[in-house]
C-alpha positions, 0 to 999 in steps of 0.5 A: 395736184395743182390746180384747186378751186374755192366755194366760199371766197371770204376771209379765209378763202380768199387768204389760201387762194392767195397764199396757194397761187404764191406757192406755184398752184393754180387757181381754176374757179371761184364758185361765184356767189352774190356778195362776190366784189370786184377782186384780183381773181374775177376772170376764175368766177363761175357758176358752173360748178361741173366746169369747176369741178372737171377742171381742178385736183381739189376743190376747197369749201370754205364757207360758213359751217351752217352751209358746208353740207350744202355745199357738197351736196350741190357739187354732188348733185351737179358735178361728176366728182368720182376721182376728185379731192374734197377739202373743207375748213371748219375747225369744228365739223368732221369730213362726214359733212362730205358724205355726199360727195364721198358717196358719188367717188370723191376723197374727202376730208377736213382740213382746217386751220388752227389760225383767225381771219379778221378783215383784210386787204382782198388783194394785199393779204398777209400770210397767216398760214406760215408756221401754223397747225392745220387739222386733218381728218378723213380719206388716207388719200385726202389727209395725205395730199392734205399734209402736201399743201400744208407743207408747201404753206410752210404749216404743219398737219395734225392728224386727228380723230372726228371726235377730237376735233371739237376740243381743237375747236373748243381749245382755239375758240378759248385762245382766240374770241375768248382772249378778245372778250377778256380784253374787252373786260381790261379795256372797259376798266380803263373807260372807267377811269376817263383813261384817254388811253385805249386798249393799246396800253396793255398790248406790250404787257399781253404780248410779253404774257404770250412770248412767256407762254411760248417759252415757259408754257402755261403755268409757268407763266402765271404772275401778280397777283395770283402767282403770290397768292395776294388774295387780299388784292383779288378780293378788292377786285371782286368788290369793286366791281360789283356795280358790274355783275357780268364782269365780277361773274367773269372775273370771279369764274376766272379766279376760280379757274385759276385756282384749280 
């Protein structure tokens, strides 16, 4: 079981081709797609997703959530995939997105990453798969090969339920885009005052809040003003930014959150 190939070769795909070649699989194809550049693995490119298909244990679909049933739906339609396992990546979709591959013999299940792709070196990557949490939802057979290769990462496998999986997806879509829209709020307090200083004043301070989460959990972790209960300082926030209705709503609908 190590020979796999990838339909959808972007931020993520292209990070587990890299981190699974490093472990001792071997990569087979790419399903080559338009927007492919030039890349460290062009010689497994192809757009004969039967030979790709034939020639690999599993086939990864990594791409956008809007094209994963498509996806499997071509390799159904244009493959023999009976025998073969079937992963993809989303975080918020469940293996019923492979239904049409489980139909013609394949073993198929969701295996997604608790982890966020930012842009990156194609060909130098960094390993953002050690020590995370992978989801796995489907087949007995796929979920267990799914716990294999999440090993051989060095990550861990939560088995869950279809229906859990979307508060995972809720649950990390908070930790990861909403953090970035909360500092985006810190930052845009700091353009205010013409700081010359960017966003990189208050990187030590979330990283200390961060390593206090890890130790202490979430609530233990809460400080300033909120943790004494200095709602006279709050109020004052909430004043002055005002002039601002979006980030006084935010602000305000945190403090509230807090609160609970």
């Amino acid at each position: 079981m190590k020979r796999f190939s990838v339909i959808g070769a972007g931020n993520l795909g292209t990070r587990l081709i890299h981190s699974l070649v490093k472990k001792g699989y071997h990569l087979t194809y790419i399903y080559k797609k338009a927007k492919f550049k030039n890349h460290l693995f062009d010689p497994a490119l192809t757009d004969d997703m039967g030979l790709m298909v034939e020639g690999s244990d599993f086939i990864i679909i990594a791409t956008q959530e809007s094209k994963i049933r498509k996806a499997a739906e071509f390799a159904a339609a244009s493959s023999h995939p009976g025998g073969k396992f079937f992963f993809h990546t989303s975080n918020s979709l469940t293996s019923d997105e492979l239904v049409s591959l489980k139909e013609k013999g394949a073993f198929t299940a969701s295996f997604s990453p608790l982890q966020t792709f930012a842009g990156f070196d194609r060909d130098v990557p960094v390993d953002l798969f050690t020590g995370i949490y992978f989801l796995a939802e489907g087949d007995t057979g796929a979920v267990k090969l799914a716990g294999e290769i999440a090993g051989d990462l060095n990550a861990r496998v939560i088995p869950v339920a279809k229906h859990e999986k979307i508060y995972f997806h809720i649950a990390a879509v908070c930790a990861s885009n909403l953090l970035v829209s909360l500092l985006k709020l810190s930052e845009s307090q700091l353009k205010k005052v013409g700081s010359t200083y960017g966003i990189d004043v208050l990187l030590p301070l979330v990283k200390q809040t961060l390593k206090n989460i890890e130790a202490r959990g979430v609530e233990a972790s809460l400080t300033g003003p909120f943790k004494r209960k200095e709602m006279d300082i709050i109020k004052k926030h909430l004043e002055l930014l005002q002039g601002e209705a979006d980030e006084a709503a935010l602000y305000q609908a945190l403090t509230e959150f807090l609160k609970k």
